[in-house]
C-alpha positions as CSV (number, residue, x, y, z in Angstrom):
1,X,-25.9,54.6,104.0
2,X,-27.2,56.3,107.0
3,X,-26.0,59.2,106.0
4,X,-28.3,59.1,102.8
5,X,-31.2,57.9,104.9
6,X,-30.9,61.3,107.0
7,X,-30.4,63.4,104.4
8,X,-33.1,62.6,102.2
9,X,-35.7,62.3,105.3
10,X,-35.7,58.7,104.4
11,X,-37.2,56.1,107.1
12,X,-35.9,52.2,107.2
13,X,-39.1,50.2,106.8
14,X,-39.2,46.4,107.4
15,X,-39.9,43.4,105.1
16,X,-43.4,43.5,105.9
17,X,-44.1,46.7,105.2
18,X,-43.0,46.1,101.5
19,X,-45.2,42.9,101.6
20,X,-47.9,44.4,102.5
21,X,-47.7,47.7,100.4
22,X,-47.0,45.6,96.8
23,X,-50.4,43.7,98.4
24,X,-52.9,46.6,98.8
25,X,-51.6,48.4,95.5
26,X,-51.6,45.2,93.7
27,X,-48.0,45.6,92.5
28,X,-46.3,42.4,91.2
29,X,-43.7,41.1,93.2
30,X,-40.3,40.9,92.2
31,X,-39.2,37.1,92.2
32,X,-37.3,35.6,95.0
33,X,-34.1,34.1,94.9
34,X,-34.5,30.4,96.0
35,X,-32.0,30.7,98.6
36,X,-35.2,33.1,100.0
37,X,-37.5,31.4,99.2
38,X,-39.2,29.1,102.5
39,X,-40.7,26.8,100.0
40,X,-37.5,26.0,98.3
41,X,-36.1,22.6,99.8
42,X,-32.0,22.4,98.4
43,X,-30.6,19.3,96.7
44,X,-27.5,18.5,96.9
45,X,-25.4,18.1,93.7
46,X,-25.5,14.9,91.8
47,X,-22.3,12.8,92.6
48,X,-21.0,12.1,89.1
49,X,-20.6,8.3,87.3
50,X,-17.7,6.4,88.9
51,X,-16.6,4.7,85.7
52,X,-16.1,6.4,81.8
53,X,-18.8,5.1,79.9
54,X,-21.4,4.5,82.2
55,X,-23.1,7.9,81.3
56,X,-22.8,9.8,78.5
57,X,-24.7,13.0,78.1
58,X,-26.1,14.1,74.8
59,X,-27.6,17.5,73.4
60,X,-27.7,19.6,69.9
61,X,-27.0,23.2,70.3
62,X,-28.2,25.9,67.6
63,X,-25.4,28.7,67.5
64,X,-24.1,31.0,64.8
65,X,-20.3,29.4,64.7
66,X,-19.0,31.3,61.5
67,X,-20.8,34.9,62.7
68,X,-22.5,34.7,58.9
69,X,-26.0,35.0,60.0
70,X,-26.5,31.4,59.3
71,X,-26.7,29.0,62.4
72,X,-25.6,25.2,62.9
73,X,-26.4,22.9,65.4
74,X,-23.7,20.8,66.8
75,X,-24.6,17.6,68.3
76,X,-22.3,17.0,71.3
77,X,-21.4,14.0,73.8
78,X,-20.2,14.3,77.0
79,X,-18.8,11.5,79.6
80,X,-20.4,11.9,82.8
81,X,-17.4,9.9,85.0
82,X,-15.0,12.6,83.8
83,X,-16.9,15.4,82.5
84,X,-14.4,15.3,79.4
85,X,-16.1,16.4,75.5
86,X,-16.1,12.9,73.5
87,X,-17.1,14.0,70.6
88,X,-19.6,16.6,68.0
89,X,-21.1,16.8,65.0
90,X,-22.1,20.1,63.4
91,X,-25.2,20.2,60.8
92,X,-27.6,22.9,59.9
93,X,-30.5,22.0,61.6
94,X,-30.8,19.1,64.7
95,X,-31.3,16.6,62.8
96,X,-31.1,13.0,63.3
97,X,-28.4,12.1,60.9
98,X,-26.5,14.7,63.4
99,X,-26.9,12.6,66.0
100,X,-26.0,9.1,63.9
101,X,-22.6,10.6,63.1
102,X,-22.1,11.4,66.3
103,X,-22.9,8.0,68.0
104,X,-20.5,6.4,65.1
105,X,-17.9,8.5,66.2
106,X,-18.6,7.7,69.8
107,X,-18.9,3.9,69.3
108,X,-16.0,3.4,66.9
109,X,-13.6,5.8,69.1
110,X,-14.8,4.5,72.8
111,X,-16.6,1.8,72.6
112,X,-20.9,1.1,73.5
113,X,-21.1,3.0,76.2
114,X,-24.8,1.6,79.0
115,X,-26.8,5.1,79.5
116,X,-27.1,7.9,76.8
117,X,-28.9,11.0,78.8
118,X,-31.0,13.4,76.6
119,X,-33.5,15.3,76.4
120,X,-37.0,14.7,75.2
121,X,-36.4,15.8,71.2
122,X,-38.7,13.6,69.4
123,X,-35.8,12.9,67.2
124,X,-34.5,10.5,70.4
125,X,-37.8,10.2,72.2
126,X,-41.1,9.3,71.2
127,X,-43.8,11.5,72.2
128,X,-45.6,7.9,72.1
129,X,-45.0,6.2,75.5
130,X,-43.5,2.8,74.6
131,X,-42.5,3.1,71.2
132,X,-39.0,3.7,69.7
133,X,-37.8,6.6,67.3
134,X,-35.2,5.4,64.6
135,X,-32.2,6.7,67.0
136,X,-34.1,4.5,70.2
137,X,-33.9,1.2,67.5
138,X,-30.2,2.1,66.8
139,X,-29.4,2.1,70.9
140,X,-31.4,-1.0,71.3
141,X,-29.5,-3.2,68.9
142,X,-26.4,-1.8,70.4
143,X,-28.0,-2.3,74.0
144,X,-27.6,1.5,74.9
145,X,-29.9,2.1,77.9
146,X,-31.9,5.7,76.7
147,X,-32.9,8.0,80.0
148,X,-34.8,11.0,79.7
149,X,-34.3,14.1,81.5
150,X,-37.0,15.8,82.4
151,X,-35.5,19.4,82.2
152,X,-32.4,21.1,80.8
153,X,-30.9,21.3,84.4
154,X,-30.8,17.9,85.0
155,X,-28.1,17.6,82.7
156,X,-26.5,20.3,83.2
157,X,-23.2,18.9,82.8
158,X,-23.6,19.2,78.9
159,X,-25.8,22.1,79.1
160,X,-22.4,24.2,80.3
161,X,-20.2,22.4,77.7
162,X,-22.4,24.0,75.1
163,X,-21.9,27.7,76.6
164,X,-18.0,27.0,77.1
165,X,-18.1,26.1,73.6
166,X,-20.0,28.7,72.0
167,X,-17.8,31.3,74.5
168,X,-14.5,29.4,72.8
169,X,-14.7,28.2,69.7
170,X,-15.8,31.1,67.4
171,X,-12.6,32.6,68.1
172,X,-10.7,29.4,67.3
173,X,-12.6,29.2,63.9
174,X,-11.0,32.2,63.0
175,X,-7.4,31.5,64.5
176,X,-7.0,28.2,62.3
177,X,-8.8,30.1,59.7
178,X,-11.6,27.3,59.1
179,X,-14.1,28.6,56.3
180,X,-16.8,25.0,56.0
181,X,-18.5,22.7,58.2
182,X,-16.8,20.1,56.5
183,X,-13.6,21.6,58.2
184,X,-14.9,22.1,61.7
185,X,-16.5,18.7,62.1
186,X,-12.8,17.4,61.2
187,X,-10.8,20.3,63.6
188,X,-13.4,19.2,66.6
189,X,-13.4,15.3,66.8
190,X,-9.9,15.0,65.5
191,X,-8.2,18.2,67.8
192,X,-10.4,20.7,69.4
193,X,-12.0,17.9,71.8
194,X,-8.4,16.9,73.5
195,X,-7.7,21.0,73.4
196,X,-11.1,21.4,75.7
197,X,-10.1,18.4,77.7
198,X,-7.0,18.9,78.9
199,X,-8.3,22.7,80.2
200,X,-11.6,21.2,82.1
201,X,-11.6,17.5,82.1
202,X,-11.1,15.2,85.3
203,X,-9.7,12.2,86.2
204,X,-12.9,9.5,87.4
205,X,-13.3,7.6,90.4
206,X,-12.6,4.6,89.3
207,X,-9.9,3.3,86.5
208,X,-12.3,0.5,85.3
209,X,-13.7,1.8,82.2
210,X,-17.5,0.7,81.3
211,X,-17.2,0.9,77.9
212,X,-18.1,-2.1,75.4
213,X,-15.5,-2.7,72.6
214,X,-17.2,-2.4,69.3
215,X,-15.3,-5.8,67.8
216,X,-17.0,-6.9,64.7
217,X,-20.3,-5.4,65.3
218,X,-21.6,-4.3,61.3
219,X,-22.9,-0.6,61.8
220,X,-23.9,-0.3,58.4
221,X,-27.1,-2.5,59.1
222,X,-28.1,-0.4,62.7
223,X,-27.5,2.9,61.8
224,X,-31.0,2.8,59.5
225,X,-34.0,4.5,59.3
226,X,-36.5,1.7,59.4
227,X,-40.2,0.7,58.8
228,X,-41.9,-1.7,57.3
229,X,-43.5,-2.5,53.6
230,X,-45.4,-5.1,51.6
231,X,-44.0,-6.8,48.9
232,X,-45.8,-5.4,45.2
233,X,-46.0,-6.7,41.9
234,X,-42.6,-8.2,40.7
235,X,-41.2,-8.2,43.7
236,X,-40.6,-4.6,44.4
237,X,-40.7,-2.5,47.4
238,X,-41.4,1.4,47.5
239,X,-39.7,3.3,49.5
240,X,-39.4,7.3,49.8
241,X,-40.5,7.5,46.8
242,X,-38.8,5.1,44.8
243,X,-39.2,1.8,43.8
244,X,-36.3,-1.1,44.6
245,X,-36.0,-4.8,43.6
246,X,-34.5,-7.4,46.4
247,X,-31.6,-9.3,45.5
248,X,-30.4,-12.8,46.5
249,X,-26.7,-13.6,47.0
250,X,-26.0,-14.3,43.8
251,X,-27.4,-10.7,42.7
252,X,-30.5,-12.8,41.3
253,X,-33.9,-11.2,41.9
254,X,-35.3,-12.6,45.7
255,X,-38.6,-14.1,45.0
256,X,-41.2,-13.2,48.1
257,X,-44.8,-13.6,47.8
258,X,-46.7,-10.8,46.8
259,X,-48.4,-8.7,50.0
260,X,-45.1,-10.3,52.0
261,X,-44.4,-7.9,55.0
262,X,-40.9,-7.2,54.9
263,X,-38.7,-4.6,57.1
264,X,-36.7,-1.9,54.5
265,X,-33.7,-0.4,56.4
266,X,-32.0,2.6,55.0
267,X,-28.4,3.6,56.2
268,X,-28.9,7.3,57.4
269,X,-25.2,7.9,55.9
270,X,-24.6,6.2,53.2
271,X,-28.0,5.9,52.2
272,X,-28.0,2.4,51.2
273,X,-31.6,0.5,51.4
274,X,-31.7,-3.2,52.5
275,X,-34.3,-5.5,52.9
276,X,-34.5,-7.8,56.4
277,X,-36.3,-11.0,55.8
278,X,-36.3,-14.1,58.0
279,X,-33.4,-12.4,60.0
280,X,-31.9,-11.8,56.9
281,X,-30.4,-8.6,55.0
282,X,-30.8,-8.3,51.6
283,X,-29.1,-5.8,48.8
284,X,-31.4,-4.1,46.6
285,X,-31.6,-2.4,43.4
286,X,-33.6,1.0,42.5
287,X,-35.3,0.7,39.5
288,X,-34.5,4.4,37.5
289,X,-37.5,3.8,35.1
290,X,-39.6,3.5,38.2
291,X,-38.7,6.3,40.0
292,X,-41.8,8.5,41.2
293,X,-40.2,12.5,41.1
294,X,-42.0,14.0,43.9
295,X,-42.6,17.6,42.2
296,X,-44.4,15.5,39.1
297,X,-46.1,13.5,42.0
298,X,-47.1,16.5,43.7
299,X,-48.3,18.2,40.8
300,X,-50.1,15.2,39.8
301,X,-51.7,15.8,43.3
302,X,-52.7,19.5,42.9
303,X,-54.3,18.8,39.2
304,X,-56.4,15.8,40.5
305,X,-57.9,18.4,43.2
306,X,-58.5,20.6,40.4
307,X,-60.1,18.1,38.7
308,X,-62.4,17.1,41.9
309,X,-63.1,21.0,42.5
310,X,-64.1,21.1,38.8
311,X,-66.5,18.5,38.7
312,X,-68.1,19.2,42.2
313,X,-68.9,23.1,40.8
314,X,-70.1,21.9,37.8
315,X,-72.5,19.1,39.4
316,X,-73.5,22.4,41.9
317,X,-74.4,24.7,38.7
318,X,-76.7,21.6,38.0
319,X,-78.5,21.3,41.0
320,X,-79.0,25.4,40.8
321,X,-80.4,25.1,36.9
322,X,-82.4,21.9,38.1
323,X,-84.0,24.0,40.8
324,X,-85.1,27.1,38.9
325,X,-86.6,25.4,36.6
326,X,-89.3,23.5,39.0
């Protein structure tokens, strides 16, 4: 280095003459590593959860799994305790019924887990402070504590999963030679998980396992989109639009008081809508001859515009005629 330095009738010039020579041309500075930086104040690492189901780490990750030019988003959980993949679900887009197959996996395999750690997607966070998104009421009535993260780093943990992931598994879609999503979501939760595990999982601190056994918890009435609707003529609801019926027990048509608030659930997988009255869930049936096509309904929309923008010209040509001739 020296030599180069005498050679070139180079001089060695200290820290502060750089400092002060990007100051008086006005050059931008190049950015400081943190570890340089006098400001930066270190933090030590976060000392993971002692037990398995204490904290489980939750993301959706856009990637391009089948190298088609058409991404997918897989929806992945991670156990904090142990670091180990728990389970995914791939679907187009992050979505929320993404995440709902995910947490039924989760539930159904593990057990209710206390903390889910995400990140602020208002698909699991309201953008409202103190109200619930559909995925907040499904963790509530399994009393699934939801923390926020306030940036990607702080959960790091899942954040790396997704790169390890991405780095791995495109190759292994074309090893086992899987052409679908259909496929994948079936080779990850029933194999590839384990695979990953056994290469980068860890044992926990503790043996004690904080997970809740599902038992005879119904999911089929918590895994719902939910909101609630008034009671119309002949004791019909309307919902996305279509119109529904309630039914008793005995398949009988409910009677409820017209302008009744009632809450309408609607299973995000199976798409079955129920009615919750007094506590209690009731079937219901969609009425075909009632149904309300959303093209004809949005056409219906555009023409009564066209209508409006008709008559308003019209009443303007009017006033215009009306004018010239006082």
């Amino acid at each position: 280095m020296s030599k180069i330095v005498k050679d070139n009738n180079l001089k060695v010039r200290s820290y502060s003459f750089f400092e002060s020579l990007y100051e008086k041309e006005h050059w931008i500075k190049p950015i400081k590593h943190k570890c340089f930086n006098k400001k930066y104040e270190s933090h030590p690492l976060r000392e993971p959860s002692s037990q398995r189901g204490i904290l489980i780490m939750i993301d959706g990750t856009p990637h391009d799994w089948f190298q088609n030019g058409r991404k997918s988003s897989l929806h992945l959980s991670i156990d904090d305790a142990t670091g180990e993949a728990l389970c995914g679900w791939f679907m187009p887009t992050e979505c929320l019924e993404g995440y709902v197959r995910m947490l039924q996996i989760l539930v159904t395999k593990f057990g209710i887990p206390e903390n889910i750690y995400c990140d602020k997607h208002t698909i699991l966070i309201s953008p409202k402070d103190g109200n619930l998104t559909n995925f907040g009421y499904m963790c509530e009535d399994l009393s699934i504590n939801i923390i926020a993260a306030n940036t990607p780093q702080a959960k790091g943990k899942v954040e790396k999963w997704n790169n390890t992931i991405q780095n791995r598994l495109i190759n292994d879609i074309k090893r086992y030679n899987i052409k679908s999503v259909d496929e994948l979501n079936k080779f990850f939760n029933d194999y590839y998980c384990n695979y990953l595990n056994q290469k980068y999982a860890y044992e926990p601190k503790e043996e004690d396992v904080s997970f809740v056994p599902l038992n005879n918890i119904d999911l089929s009435n918590i895994l719902c989109t939910r909101d609630i609707r008034t009671i119309l003529n002949g004791n019909m609801i309307s919902w996305n639009n279509n119109y529904y019926q309630i039914l008793d027990k005995d398949n009988s048509i409910k009677q409820i008081y017209k302008k009744t608030e009632v809450e309408v659930f609607e299973n995000v997988l199976n798409k079955v809508v129920k009615v919750k009255y007094y506590n209690i869930f009731y079937e219901t049936k969609q009425l075909e001859s009632h149904r309300q096509d959303p093209i004809k309904r949005e056409q219906m929309r555009i023409d009564n515009q066209k209508q409006l923008e008709h008559v308003l010209r019209e009443r303007d040509e009017r006033l215009k005629a009306r004018a010239k001739r006082s």
